[in-house]
VOGU-3710 file (C-alpha; in Angstrom, 3 decimals, decimal comma):
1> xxxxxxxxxx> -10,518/-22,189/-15,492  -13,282/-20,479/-17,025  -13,174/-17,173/-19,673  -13,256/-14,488/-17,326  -10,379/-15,600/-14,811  -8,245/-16,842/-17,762  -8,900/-13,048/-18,444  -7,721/-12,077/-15,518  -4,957/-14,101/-15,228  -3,391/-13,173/-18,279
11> xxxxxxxxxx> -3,740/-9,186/-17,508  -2,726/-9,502/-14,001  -6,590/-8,640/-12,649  -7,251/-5,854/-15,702  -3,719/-3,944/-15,156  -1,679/-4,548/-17,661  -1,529/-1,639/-20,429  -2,799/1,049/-17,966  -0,387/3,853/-17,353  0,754/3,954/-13,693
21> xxxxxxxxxx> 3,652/5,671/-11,715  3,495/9,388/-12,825  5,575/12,202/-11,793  5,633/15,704/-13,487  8,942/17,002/-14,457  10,316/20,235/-15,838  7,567/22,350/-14,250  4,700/20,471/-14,972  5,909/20,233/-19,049  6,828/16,444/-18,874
31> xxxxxxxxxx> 4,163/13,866/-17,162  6,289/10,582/-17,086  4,714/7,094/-16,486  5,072/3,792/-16,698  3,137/1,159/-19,204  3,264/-1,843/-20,851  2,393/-2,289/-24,597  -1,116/-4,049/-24,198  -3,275/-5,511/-21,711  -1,509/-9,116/-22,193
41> xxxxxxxxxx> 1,970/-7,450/-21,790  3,539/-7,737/-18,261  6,823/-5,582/-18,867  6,508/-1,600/-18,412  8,505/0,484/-19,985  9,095/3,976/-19,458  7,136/7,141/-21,417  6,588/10,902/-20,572  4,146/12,560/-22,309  4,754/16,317/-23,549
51> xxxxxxxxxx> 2,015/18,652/-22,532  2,749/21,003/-24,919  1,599/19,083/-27,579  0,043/15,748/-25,822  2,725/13,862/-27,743  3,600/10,539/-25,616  7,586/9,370/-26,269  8,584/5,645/-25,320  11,929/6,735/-23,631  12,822/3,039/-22,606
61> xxxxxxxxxx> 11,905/-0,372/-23,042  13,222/-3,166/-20,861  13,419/-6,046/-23,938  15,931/-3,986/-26,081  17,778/-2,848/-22,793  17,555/-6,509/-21,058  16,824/-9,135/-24,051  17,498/-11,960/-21,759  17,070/-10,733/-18,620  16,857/-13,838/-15,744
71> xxxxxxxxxx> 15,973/-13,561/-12,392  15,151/-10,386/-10,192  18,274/-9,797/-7,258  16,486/-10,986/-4,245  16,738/-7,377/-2,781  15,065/-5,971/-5,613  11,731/-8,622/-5,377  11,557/-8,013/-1,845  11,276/-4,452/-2,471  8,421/-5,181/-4,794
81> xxxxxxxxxx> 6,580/-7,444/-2,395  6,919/-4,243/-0,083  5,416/-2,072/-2,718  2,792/-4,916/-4,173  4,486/-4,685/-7,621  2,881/-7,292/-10,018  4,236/-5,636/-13,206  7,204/-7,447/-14,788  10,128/-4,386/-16,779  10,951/-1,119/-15,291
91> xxxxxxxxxx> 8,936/-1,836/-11,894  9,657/2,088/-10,523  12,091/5,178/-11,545  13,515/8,444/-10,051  13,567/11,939/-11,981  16,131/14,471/-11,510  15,095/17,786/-9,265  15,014/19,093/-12,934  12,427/16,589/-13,684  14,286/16,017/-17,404
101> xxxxxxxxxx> 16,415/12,718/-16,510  15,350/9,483/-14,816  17,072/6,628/-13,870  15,611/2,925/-12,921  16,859/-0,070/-12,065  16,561/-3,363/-14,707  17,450/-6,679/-13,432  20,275/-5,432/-11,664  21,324/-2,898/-13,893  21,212/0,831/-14,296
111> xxxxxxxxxx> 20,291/2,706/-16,454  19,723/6,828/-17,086  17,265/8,460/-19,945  17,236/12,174/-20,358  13,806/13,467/-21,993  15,208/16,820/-23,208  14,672/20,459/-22,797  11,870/22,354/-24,119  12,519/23,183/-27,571  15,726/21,163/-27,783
121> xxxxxxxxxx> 14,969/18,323/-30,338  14,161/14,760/-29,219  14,786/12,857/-26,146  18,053/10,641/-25,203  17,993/6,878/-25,937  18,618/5,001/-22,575  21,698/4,534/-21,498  23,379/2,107/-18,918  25,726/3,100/-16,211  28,349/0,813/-14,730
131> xxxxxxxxxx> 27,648/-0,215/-11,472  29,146/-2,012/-8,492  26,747/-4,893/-8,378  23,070/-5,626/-9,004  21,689/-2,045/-8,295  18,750/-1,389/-5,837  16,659/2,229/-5,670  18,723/4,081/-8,233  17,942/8,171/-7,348  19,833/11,300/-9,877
141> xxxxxxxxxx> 21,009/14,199/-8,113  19,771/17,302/-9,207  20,902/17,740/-12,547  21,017/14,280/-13,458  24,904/14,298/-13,513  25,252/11,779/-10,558  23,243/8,243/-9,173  23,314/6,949/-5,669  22,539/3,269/-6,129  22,584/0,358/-3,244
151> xxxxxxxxxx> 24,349/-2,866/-4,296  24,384/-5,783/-1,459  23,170/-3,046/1,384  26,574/-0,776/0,184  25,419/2,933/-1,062  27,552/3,884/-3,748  27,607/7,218/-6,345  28,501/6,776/-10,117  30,211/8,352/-11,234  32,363/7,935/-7,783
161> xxxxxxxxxx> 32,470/4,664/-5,654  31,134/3,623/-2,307  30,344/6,463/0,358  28,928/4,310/2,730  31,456/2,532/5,799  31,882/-0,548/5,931  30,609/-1,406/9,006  28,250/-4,083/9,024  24,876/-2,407/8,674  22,651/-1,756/5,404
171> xxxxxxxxxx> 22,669/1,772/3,804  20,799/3,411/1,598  17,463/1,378/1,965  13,995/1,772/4,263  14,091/-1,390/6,928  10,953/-3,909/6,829  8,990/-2,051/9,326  9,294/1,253/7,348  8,532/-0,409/4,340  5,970/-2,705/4,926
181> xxxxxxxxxx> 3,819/-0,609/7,422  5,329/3,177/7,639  4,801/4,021/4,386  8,778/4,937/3,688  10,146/2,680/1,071  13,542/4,362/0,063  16,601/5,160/2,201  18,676/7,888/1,040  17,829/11,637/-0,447  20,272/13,759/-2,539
191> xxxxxxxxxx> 20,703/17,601/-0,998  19,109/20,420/-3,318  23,025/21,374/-4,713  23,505/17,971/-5,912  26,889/17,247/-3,783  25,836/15,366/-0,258  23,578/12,385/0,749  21,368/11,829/3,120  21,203/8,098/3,958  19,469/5,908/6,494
201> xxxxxxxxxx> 21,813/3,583/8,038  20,265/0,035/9,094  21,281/-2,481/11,928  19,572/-5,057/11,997  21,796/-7,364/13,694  19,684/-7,761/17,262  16,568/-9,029/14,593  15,562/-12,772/14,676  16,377/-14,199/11,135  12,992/-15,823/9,489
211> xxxxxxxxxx> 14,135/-18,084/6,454  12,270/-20,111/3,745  13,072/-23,018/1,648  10,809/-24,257/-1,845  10,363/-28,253/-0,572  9,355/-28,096/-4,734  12,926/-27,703/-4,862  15,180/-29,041/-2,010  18,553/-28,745/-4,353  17,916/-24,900/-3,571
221> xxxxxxxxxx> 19,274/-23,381/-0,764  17,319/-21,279/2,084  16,619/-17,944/2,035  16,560/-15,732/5,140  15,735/-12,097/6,390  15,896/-9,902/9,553  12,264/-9,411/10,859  10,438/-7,133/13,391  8,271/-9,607/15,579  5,355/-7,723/18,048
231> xxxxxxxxxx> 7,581/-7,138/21,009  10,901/-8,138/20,086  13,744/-5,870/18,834  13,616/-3,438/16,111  16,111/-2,723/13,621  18,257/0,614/14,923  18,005/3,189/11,896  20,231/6,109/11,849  20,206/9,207/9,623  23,444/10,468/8,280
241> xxxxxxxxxx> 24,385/13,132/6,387  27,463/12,239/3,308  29,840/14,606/2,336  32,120/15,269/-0,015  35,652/14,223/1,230  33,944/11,520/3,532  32,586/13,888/5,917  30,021/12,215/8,008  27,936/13,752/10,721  24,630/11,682/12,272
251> xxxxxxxxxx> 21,483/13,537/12,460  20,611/13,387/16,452  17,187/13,117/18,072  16,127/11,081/20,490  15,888/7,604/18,821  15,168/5,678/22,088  12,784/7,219/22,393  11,060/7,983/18,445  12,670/5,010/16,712  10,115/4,927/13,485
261> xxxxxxxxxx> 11,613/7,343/10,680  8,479/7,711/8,290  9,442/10,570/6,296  12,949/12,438/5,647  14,196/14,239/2,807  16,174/18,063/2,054  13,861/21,088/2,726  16,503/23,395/1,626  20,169/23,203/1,402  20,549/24,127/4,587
271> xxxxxxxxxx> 17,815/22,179/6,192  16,397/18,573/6,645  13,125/17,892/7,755  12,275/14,036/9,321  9,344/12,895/10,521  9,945/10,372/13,561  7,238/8,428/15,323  7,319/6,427/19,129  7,377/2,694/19,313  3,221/3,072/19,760
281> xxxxxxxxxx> 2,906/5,140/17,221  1,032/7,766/19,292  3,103/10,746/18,862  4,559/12,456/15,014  7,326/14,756/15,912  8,115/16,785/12,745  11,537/17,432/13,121  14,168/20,247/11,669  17,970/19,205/11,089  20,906/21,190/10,091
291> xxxxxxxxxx> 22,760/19,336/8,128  26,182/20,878/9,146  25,870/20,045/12,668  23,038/17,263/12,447  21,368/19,276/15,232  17,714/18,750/15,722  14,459/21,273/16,650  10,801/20,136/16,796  8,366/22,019/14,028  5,181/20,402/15,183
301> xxxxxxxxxx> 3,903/17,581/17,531  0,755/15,130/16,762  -0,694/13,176/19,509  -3,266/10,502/20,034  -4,102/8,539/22,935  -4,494/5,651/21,048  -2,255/5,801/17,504  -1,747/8,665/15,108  -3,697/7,667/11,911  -0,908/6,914/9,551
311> xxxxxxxxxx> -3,495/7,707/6,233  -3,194/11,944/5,583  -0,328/11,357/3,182  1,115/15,173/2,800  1,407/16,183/6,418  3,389/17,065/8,479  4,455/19,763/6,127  5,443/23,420/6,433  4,040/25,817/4,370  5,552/28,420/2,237
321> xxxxxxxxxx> 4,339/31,136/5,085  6,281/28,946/7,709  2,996/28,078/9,028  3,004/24,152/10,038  0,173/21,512/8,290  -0,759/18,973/10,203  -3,441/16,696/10,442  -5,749/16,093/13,499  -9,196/14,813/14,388  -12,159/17,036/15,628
331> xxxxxxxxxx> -14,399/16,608/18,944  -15,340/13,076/19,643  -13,306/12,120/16,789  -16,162/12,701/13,713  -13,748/13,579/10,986  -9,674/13,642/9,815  -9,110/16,932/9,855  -6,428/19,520/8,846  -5,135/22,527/11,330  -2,277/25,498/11,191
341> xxxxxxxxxx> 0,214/26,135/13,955  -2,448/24,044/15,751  -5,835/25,953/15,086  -8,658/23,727/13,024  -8,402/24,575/9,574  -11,467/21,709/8,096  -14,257/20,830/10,617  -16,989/17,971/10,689  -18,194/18,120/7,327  -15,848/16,634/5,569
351> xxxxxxxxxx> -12,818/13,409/6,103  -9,501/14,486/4,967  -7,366/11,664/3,543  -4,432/13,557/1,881  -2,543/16,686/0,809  -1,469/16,642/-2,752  0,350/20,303/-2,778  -0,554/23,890/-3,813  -2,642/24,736/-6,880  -3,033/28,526/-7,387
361> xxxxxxxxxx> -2,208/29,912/-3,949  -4,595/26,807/-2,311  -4,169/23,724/-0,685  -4,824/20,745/-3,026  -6,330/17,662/-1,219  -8,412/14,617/-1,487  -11,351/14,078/0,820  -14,620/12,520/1,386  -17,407/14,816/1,346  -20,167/12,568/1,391
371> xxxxxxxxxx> -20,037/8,935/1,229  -17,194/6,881/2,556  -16,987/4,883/-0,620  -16,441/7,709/-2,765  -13,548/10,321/-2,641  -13,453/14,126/-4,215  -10,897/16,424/-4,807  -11,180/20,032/-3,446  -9,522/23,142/-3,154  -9,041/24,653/0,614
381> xxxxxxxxxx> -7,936/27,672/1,064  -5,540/27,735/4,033  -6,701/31,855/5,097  -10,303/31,025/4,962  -10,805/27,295/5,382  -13,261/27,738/1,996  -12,971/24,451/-0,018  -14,035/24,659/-3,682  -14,745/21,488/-5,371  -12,331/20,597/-8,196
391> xxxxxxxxxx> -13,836/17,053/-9,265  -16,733/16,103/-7,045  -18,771/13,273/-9,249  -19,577/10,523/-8,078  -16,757/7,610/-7,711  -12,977/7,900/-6,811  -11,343/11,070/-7,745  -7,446/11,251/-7,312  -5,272/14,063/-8,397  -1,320/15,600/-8,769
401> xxxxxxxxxx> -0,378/18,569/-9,546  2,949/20,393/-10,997  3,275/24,390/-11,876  -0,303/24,653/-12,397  -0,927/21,142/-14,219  -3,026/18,699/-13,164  -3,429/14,926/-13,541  -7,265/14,018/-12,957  -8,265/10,660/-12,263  -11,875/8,972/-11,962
411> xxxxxxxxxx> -12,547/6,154/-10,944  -16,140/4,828/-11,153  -18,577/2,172/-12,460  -17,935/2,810/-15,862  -14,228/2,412/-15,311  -11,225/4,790/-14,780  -9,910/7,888/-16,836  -6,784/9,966/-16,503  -6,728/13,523/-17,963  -4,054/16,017/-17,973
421> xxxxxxxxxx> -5,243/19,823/-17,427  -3,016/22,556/-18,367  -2,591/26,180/-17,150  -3,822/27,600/-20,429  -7,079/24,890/-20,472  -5,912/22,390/-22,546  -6,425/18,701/-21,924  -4,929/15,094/-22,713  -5,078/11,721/-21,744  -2,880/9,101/-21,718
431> xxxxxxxxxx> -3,301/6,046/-23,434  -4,941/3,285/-21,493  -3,703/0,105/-23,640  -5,484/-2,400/-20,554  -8,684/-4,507/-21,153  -11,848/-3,558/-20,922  -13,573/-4,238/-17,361  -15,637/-6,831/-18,573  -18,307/-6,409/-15,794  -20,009/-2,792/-15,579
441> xxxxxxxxxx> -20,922/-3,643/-11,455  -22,770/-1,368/-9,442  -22,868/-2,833/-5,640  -26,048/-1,612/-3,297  -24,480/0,096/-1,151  -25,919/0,423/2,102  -24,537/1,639/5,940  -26,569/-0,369/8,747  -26,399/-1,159/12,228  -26,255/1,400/14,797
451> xxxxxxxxxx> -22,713/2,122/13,984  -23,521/2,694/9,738  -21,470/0,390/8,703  -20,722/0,280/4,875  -21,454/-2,511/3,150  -21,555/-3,550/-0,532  -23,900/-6,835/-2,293  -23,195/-7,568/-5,351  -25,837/-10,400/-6,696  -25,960/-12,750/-10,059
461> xxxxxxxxxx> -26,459/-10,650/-13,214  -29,342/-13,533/-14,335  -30,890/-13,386/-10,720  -34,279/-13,587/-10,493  -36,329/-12,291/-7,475  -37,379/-14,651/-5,153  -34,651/-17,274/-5,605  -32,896/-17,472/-2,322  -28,773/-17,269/-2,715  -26,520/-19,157/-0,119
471> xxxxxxxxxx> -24,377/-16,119/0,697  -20,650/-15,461/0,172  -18,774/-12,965/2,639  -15,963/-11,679/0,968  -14,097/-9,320/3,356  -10,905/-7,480/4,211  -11,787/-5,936/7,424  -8,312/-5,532/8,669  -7,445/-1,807/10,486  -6,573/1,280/8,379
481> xxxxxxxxxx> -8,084/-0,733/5,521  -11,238/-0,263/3,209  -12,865/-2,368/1,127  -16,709/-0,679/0,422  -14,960/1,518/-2,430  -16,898/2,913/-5,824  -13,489/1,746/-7,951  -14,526/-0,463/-10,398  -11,748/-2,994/-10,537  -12,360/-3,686/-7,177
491> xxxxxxxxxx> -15,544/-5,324/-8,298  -14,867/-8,113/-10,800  -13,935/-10,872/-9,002  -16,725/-10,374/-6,940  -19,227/-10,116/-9,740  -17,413/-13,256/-11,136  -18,353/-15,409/-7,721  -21,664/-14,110/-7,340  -22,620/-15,075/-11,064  -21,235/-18,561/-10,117
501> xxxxxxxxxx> -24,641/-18,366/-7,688  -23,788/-16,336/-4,446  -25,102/-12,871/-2,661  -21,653/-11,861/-2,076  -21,711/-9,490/0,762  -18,788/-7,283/1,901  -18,324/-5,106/5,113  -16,477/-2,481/6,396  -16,553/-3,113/9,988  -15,314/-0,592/12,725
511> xxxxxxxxxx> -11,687/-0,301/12,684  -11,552/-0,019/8,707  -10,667/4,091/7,178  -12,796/7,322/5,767  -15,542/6,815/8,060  -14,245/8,882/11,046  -11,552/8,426/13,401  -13,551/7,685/16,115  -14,955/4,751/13,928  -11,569/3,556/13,052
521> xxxxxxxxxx> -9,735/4,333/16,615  -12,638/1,541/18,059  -10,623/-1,776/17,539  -7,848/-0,358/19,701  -6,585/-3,240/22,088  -8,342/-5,824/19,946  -8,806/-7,127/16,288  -11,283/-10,370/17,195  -14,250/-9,096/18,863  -14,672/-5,815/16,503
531> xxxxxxxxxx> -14,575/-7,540/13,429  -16,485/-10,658/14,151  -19,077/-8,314/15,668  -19,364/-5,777/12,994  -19,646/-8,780/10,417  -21,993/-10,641/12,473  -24,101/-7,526/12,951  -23,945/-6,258/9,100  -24,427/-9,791/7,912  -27,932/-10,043/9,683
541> xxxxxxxxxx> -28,791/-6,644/8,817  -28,438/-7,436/4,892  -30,252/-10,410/5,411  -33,082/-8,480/7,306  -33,453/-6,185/4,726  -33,159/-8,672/1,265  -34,905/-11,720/2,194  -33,134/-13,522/-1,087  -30,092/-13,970/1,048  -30,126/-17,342/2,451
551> xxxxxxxxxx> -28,473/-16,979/6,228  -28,620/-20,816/6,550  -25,794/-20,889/4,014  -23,058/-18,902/4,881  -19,224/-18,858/3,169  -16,550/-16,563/4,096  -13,336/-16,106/2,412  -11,000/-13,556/2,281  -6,666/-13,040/2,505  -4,470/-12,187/4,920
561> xxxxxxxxxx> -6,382/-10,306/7,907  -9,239/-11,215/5,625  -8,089/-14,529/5,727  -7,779/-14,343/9,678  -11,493/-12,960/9,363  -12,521/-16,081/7,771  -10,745/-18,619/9,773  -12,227/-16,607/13,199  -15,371/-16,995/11,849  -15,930/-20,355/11,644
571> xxxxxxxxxx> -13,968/-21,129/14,595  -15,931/-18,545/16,473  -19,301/-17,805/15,361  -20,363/-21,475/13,316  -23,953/-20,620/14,282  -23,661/-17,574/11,434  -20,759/-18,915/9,311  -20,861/-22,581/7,632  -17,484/-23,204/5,471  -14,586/-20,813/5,209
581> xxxxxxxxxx> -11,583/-20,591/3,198  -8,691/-18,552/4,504  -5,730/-17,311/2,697  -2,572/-16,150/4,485  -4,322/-15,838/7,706  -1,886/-14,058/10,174  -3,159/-16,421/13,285  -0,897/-15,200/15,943  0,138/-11,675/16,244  2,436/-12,473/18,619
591> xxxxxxxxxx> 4,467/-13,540/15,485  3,471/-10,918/13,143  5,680/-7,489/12,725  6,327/-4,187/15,394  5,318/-1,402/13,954  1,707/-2,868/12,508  0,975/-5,014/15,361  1,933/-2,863/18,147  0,163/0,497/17,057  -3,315/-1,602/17,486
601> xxxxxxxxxx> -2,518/-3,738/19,966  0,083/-2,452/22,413  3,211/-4,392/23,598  2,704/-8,413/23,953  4,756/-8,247/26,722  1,820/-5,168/27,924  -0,874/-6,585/26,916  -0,708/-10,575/26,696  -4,661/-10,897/27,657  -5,044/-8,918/24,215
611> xxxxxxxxxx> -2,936/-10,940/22,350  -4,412/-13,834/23,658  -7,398/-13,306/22,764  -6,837/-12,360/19,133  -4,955/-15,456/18,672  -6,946/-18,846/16,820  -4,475/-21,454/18,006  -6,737/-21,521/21,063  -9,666/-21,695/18,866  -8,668/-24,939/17,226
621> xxxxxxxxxx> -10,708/-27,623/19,384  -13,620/-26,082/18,422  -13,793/-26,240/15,105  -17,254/-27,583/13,370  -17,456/-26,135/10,091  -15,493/-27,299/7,231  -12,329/-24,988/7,047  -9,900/-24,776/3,542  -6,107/-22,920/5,074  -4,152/-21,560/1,929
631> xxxxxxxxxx> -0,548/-20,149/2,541  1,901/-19,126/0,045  5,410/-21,102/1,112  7,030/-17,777/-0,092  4,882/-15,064/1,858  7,362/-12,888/3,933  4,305/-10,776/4,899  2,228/-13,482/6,543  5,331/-16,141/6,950  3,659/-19,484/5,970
641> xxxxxxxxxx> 4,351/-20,496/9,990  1,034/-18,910/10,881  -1,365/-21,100/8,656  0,869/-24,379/9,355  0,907/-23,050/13,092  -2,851/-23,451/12,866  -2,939/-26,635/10,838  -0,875/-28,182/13,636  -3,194/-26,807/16,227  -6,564/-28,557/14,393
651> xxxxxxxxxx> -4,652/-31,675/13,576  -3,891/-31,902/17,672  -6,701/-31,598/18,191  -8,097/-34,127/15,933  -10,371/-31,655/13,932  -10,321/-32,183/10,066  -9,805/-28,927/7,813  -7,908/-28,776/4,453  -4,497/-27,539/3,382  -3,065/-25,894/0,487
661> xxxxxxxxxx> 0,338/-25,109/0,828  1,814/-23,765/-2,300  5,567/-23,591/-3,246  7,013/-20,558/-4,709  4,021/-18,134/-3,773  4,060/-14,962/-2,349  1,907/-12,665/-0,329  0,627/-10,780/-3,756  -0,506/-14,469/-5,484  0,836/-13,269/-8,764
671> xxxxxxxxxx> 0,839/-15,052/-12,107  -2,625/-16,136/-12,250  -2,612/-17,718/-8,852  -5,167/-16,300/-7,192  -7,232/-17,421/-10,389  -6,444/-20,464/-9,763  -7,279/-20,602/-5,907  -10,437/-19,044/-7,121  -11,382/-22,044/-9,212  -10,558/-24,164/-6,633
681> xxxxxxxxxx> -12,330/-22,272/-3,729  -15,896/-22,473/-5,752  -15,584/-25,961/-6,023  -15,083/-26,128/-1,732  -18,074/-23,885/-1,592  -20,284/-25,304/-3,601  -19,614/-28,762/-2,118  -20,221/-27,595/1,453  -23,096/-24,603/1,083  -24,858/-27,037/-1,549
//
């Protein structure tokens, strides 16, 4: 392994050190985060950083609490994998409605921190609360006086007990489909007064069970989980509302017929607002729940004929007028827009991509105003529609906000910077402790083809014009995705592979998010022929264009849909694409989850021409081009079964390809594994592209 990925295997790809997580608390006075000690470190610990004075307090770190800490609960990685946690510590916390105490879970244990009132002295050392078992999604009630926790799929309150049944289902926690595709990763919401829970209750019990067992270690026994497949049962999820006493009353809509919950929490005391989607994903109810009666009322209604794009994080929301916020595409589809009580509030001009709150009487978003590789943040005033530019340089700007405050971040070639911004015009930042980016990369970024695609080359730093470069496709290309982003971390492994002698190309193809919804919306009923098209299409237009791009030699690699990209290709197109390695390919929908699967593709039982024809297993006899499968034997993403599937398929058919199946690896490839992989995918593509 060479100097730059023993780099970035040792700071988990240039993360470790940076500050990450933040939440504003006590009115915008306390900006908590997490962050390691340096950019070898891999355990976070928790800080908040006064704004009054720019002072940053370590309120917690995980090797006093947990010297000798052993293995995560299995809930509690599995929750990670769902959430793509690398970092090692205090992976995630939960602040009081105060915003002055937070509690996280460590190893199974819980523990509470209190960061102290303005003016009262310094903050509380962390303290740990007894709990009922290993303890999963800890969340303080409004004053910090009470946790819910989950132990072994059992919600329970300390100080208190269990307030969950025992009946047989989980409670307290988001089901696989919500957390893998929905975007809702917890499972229970304390009301405004402190006193009553709202909790998601889980049966999973008509879900097939999908197990895996380390062959590194066969003394081990199996582990198993319920999971979603396209067209099969989903889990039944119930919202109830936990009272004192053991009161209990279920919050009713119809869940026949809007099973997905991707939202919930207390608007008031009085009042519980869920978001619930259909099977298809084409209609968003925004729904309004009393919590006395659990009685239910529809607020607003999003449609789409095809599927409601799941990427405006912020809306459905009602404003503090009553009006309703909700997010909608313009004519023919040219931009993700935002409209009141139905009437267009943002037109063409600009793509909408979330809703980050109210700063001074406006509505705070994030949007692309130009192009889709960058992102700006803008003020929009909801009685005019007027948007005022907040931080609109060039790169990725991202922002929260709390009682005037802001947190700022840019993203860009020169790297990324956090700054705090104050009501009364002060500014801080918050210690980055991570390495340096050791690449300053700036792609050409270009948009061809009739349908301007984006796409990014990144070429050797030493190249010299006039030297052709076999060329190395490195795509994502999966739906709702983007790749073609001015964020400079997203750029270093690439600039690694193409200084190791490749034009490394990547492409956005139709299908992929922020270049309209009408651009996204056009792999509906079909992943193959898109993608392969769109990369086909780009790939010759580069080429066209930069006649140091070699299109005789052609690699393509990529990871999960990118890995099904790369597999397709060669199996498809090996007149364009001469060697491909594929990671966690997902090679038969048919086996991959509901509420994913299903909002591109329909129902397999619908639709089994489309699933069909998305599948490789078919593909196998044709294979030509050499072909290097990687699966991780611990992936419960992209279950191992759908690269071995395919690896059965080939060796049926008597067509040679390689195999890496590795033992104790997940979908995320942490601890310097996908270094590793790299090392050994150069050598495979400089042996067949040579």
């Amino acid at each position: 392994m060479d100097d730059f990925l023993r780099l970035s295997a040792s700071t988990a790809r240039f993360s470790y050190g940076a500050p990450r997580a933040f939440s504003f608390g006590d009115e915008g006075r306390l900006l908590w985060f997490l962050r390691s000690t340096g950019p070898t470190d891999a355990l976070d610990s928790l800080w908040v950083l006064d704004t009054t004075t720019g002072a940053e307090t370590r309120l917690a770190d995980p090797r006093e609490l947990c010297p000798e800490p052993g293995p995560l609960p299995v809930a509690e990685r599995r929750l990670r994998e769902r959430t793509r946690l690398v970092a090692a510590g205090i992976g995630s916390y939960a602040l009081s409605g105060d915003g002055l105490h937070a509690v996280f879970a460590l190893y199974g244990r819980l523990f509470e921190v209190g960061a102290g009132k303005a003016g009262a002295g310094k903050a509380g050392a962390a303290e740990e609360i007894p709990a009922a078992g290993p303890a999963l999604d800890p969340r303080p009630n409004a004053d910090g006086s009470r946790t819910a926790y989950v132990t072994d799929d059992v919600l329970y309150v300390a100080p208190g007990g269990r307030v969950s049944p025992d009946d047989g289902a989980r409670w307290g926690l988001a089901e696989f489909a919500a957390a893998e595709e929905l975007g809702r990763t917890r499972g229970h919401w304390w009301s405004p007064d402190g006193a009553t829970l709202l909790a998601a209750r889980v049966d999973e019990s008509a879900l097939q069970r999908r197990w895996f067992a380390d062959p590194a270690h066969p003394e081990r026994p199996a582990e198993d989980f319920a999971y979603p497949e396209a067209g099969g049962p989903n889990a039944d999820v119930q919202l109830w509302v936990l009272g004192e006493g053991g009161a209990r009353i279920r919050v009713d809509w119809d869940a026949g017929a809007y099973p997905y919950v991707s939202d919930a929490g207390w608007e008031s005391g009085t009042e519980i607002l869920l978001t619930v989607q259909d099977r298809l994903q084409q209609n968003v109810l925004l729904l309004s729940a009393d919590p006395a009666t659990g009685r239910t009322r529809e607020l607003s209604r999003t449609t789409h004929p095809q599927w409601v794009d799941p990427l405006v994080p912020g809306t459905p929301a009602r404003l503090a007028d009553g009006r309703m916020l909700t997010a909608t595409d313009t004519a023919g589809g040219a931009a993700r827009a935002l409209a009141l009580d139905g009437e267009p509030l943002t037109g063409d001009g600009i793509q909408v991509r979330a809703v980050a709150g109210v700063h001074e009487g406006r509505l705070l978003i994030e949007a692309g105003l130009r192009d889709p590789s960058e992102q700006q943040v803008l003020l929009l005033d909801p009685a005019t529609g007027k948007l005022t530019p907040l931080a609109d340089g060039p790169g990725v700007h991202s922002v929260s906000a709390s009682a005037g405050t802001l947190l700022l971040t840019r993203a860009d070639a020169d790297g990324v910077r956090r700054t705090v911004h104050t009501p009364d015009g002060r500014e801080f930042t918050p210690a980055d402790l991570s390495e340096p980016l050791p690449h300053h990369v700036v792609p050409l970024l270009e948009r061809v083809t009739e349908h301007g695609i984006p796409t990014a080359l990144v070429l050797p730093r030493d190249h010299v014009p006039g030297r052709r470069l076999p060329i190395l496709m490195d795509s994502y290309g999966g739906p709702c995705a983007q790749d073609v982003v001015a964020e400079p971390r997203r750029w270093q492994a690439r600039q690694w592979w193409a200084d190791q002698g490749f034009a490394v190309v990547t492409v956005d193809n139709r299908g992929t998010s922020h270049v309209s919804p009408a651009f996204t919306h056009a792999m509906y009923r079909g992943f193959s022929e898109v993608t392969l098209e769109d990369q086909v299409a780009a790939l010759h237009a580069l080429a066209a264009r930069h006649t140091d791009l070699d299109p005789g030699r052609v690699g393509v690699r990529g990871w999960s849909y990118g890995g099904y990209l790369a597999a397709m290709a060669v199996l498809r197109r090996p007149d364009v694409f001469h060697a491909a390695a594929a990671g966690a390919a997902p090679t038969d929908f048919r086996h991959y989850d509901t509420a994913y699967t299903e909002r591109y593709l329909g129902l397999p039982q619908d639709h089994p021409e489309v699933y069909e024809r998305d599948s490789l297993i078919p593909d196998a006899p044709k294979l030509s081009r050499p072909l290097l499968l990687i699966t991780g034997l611990a992936d419960d993403n992209v279950h191992p079964s759908h690269t071995l599937r395919l690896s059965q398929a080939l060796t049926d058919a008597g067509r040679p390809h390689q195999l890496l199946a590795l033992p104790g690896v997940t979908h995320m490839t942490p601890g310097g594994t996908r270094e590793k992989l790299m090392t050994l995918e150069l050598e495979f593509f400089r042996k067949e592209l040579a």
